[in-house]
C-alpha positions as CSV (number, residue, x, y, z in Angstrom):
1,X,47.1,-73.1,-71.2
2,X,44.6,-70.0,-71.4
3,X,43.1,-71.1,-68.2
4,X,46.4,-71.0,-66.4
5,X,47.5,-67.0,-68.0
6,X,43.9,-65.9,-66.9
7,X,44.5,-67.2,-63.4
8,X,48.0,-65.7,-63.3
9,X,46.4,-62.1,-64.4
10,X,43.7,-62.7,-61.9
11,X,46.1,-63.3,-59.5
12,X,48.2,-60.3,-60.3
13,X,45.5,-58.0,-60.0
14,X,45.1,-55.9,-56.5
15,X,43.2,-56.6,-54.4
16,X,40.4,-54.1,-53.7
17,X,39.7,-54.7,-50.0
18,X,43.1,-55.8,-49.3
19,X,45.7,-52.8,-48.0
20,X,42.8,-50.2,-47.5
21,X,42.2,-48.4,-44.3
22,X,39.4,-46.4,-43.2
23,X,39.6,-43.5,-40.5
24,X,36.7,-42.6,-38.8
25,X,37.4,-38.7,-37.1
26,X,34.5,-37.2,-34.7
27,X,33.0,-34.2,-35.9
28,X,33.6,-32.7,-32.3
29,X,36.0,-32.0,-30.1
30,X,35.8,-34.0,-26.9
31,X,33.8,-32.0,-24.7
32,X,35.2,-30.2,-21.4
33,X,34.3,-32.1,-18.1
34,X,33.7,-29.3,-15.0
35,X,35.8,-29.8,-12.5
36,X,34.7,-29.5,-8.6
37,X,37.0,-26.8,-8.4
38,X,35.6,-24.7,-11.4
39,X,32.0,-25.3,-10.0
40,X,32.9,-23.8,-7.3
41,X,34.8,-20.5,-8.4
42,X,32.0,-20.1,-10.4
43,X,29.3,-20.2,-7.8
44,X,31.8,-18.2,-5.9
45,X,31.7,-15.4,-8.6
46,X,27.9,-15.5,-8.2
47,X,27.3,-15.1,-4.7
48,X,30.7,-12.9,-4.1
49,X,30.3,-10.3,-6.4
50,X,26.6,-8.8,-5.5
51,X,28.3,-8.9,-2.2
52,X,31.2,-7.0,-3.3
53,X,29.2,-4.3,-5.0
54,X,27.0,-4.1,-1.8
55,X,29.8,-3.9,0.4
56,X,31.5,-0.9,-1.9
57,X,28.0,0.6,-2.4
58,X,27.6,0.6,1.3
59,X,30.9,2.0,2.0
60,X,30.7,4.9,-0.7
61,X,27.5,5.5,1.1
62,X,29.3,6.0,4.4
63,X,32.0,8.1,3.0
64,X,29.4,10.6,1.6
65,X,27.6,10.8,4.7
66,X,30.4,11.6,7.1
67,X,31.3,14.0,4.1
68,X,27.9,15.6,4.4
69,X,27.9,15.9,8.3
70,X,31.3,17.8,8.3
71,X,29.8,20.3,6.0
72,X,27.1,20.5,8.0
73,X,29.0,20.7,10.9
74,X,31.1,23.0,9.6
75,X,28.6,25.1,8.1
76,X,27.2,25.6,12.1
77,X,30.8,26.2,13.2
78,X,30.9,29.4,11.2
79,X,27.7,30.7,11.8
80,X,28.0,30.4,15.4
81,X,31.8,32.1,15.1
82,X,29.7,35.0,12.9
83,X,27.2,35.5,14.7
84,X,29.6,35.7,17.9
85,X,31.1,38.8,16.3
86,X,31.2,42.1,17.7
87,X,29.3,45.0,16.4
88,X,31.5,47.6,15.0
89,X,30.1,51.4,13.9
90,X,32.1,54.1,13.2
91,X,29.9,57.4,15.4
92,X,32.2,60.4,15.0
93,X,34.9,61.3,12.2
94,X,36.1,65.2,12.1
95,X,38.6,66.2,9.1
96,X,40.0,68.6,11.6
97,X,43.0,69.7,9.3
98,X,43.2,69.5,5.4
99,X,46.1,71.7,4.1
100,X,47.2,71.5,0.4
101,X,50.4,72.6,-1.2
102,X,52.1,72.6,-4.4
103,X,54.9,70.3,-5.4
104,X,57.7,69.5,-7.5
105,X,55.6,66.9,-9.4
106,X,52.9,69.1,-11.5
107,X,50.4,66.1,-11.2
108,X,50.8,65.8,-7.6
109,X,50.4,68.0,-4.3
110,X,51.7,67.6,-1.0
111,X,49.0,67.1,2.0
112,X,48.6,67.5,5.1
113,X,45.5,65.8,7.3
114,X,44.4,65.6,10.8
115,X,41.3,63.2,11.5
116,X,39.5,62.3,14.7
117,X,37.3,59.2,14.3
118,X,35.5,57.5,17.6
119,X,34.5,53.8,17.0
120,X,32.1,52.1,18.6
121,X,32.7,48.1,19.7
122,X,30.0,46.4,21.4
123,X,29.9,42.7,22.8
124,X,26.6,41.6,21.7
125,X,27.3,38.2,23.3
126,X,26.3,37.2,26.5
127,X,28.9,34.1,27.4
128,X,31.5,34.8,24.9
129,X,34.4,36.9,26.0
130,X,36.4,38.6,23.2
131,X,39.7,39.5,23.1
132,X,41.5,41.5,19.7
133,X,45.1,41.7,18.8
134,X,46.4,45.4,17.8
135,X,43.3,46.5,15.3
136,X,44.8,48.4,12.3
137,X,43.2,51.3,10.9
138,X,43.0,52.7,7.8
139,X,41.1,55.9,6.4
140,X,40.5,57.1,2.9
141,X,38.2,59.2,0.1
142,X,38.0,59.5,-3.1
143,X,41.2,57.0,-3.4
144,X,43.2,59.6,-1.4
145,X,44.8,58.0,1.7
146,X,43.7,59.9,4.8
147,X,45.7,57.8,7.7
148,X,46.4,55.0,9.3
149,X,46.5,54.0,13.2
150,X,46.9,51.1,15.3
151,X,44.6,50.4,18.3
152,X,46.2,48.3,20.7
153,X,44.9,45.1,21.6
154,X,42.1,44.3,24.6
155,X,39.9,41.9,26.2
156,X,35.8,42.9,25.7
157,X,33.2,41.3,28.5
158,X,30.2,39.8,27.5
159,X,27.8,42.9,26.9
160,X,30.1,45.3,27.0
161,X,30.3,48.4,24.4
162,X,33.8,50.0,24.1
163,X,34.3,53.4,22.4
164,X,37.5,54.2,21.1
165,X,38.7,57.2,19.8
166,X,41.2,57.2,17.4
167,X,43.3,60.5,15.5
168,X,45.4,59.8,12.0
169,X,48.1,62.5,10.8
170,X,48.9,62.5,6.9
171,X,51.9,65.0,7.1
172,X,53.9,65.6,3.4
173,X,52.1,62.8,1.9
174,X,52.8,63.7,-2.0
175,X,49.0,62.6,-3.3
176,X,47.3,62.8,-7.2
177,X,46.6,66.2,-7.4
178,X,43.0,65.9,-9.2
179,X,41.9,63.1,-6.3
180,X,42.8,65.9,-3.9
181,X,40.8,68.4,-5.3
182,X,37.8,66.5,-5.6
183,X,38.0,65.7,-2.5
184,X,38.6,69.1,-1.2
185,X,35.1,70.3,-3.4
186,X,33.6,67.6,-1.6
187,X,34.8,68.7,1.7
188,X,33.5,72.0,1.1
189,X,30.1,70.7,0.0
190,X,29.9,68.3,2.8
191,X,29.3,65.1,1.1
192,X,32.7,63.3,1.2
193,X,33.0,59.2,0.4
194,X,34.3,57.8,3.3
195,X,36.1,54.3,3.8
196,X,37.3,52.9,6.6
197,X,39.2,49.4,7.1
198,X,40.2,47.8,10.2
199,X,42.3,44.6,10.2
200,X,42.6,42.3,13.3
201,X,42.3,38.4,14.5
202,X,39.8,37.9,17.4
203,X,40.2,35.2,20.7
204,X,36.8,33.5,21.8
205,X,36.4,32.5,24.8
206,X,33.4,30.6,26.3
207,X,33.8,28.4,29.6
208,X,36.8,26.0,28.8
209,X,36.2,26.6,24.9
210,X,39.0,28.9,23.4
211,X,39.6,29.4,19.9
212,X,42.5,31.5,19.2
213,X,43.6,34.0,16.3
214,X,40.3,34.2,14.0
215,X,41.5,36.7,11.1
216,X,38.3,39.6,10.8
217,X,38.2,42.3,7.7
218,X,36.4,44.7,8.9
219,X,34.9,47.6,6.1
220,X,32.9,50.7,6.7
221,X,31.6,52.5,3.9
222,X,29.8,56.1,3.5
223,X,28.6,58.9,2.1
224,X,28.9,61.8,5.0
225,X,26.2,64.4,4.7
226,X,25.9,67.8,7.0
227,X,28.2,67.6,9.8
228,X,31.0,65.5,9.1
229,X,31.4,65.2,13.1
230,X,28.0,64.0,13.4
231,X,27.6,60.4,11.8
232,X,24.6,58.0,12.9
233,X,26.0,54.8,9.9
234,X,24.5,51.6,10.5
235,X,27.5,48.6,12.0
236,X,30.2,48.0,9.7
237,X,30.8,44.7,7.3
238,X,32.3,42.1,9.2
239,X,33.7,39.2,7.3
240,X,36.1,36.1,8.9
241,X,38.9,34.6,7.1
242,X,39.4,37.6,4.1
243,X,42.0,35.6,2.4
244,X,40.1,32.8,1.9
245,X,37.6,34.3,0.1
């Protein structure tokens, strides 16, 4: 009877390899297999992109040199235009007439100026022909305004030196009164500050070659000593494109 409850308990009892389950994971996740297609995208990447870079290095190099050689160019372009310039001096300038009277304005005065100026053009050029459109004038000391002309426009021949004699009129030009009296001690003394501007654009003209319209600026400055009829100045300033600069 004891023998048959111990073999019912034993029976009863779970079993301890019966129901259990063991799961084995791998510590590692299944490794990536390269494709052909990423073997080749990435040899691709290394043989493509030192040619890339090469090919843009090469290219920025290009740029930058055709960059450079319009500079260059350029630079040669405006000396030649420069040096093809004429050679403008101002030889004779007589204050023929200076009159002074009072006016209604206490800080001003009311004047009235002749002056006679002859200018010297020469053509230092020996192929390039010139030509000038109408060449303004203007003429002042001591910041008082002494006239203003216009020279009509010509043609100059290699080598050729053109003298041109200009006269300005200030007639009732109402004027600061303490500029005009310096300048009228001046005048006395001789020794008047004299600036002249001429304004222009110029044609060049060498065999088939023809540039057209080349703005000059043209400034003459001075201190007249002695005889203001007798002036021996060395060639104006002559500068291309003013407003550019």
């Amino acid at each position: 009877m004891n023998n048959n409850v111990a073999a019912n308990q034993l029976d009863r009892l779970p079993s301890q390899n019966k129901g259990s389950r063991r799961v084995a994971f791998s510590d590692s996740l299944p490794k990536h297999r390269p494709t052909s297609n990423d073997s080749n995208s990435e040899h691709c990447n290394k043989c493509c992109c030192p040619r890339l870079f090469a090919c843009c290095a090469w290219i920025c190099l290009g740029v930058f040199g055709i960059v450079v050689a319009i500079l260059i160019l350029g630079v040669i372009f405006m000396s030649f235009l420069q040096s093809g310039l004429p050679e403008i001096t101002v030889r004779m300038l007589n204050l023929s007439k200076f009159e002074i009277t009072n006016s209604t304005n206490q800080n001003n005065v009311v004047l009235n100026a002749k002056v006679d100026m002859s200018i010297e053009m020469r053509n230092k050029n020996e192929k390039i022909e010139l030509s000038y459109s109408n060449i303004v004038v203007n003429l002042a000391s001591e910041d008082v305004k002494l006239g203003r002309s216009v020279i009509h426009g010509f043609s100059h021949d290699p080598g050729n030196t053109t003298y041109l004699n200009v006269t300005m009129n200030v007639v009732g030009d109402s004027t600061d009164k303490d500029n005009v009296l310096q300048l009228e001690d001046d005048r006395k003394r001789v020794q008047m500050n004299v600036h002249v501007t001429m304004e222009a654009t110029v044609d060049f003209h060498v065999g088939i070659f023809k540039l057209n319209k080349v703005p000059i600026h043209v400034a003459c400055d001075f201190r007249q000593f002695l005889l203001l009829y007798r002036i021996n100045e060395p060639p104006c300033n002559i500068r291309m494109f003013p407003k550019l600069r």
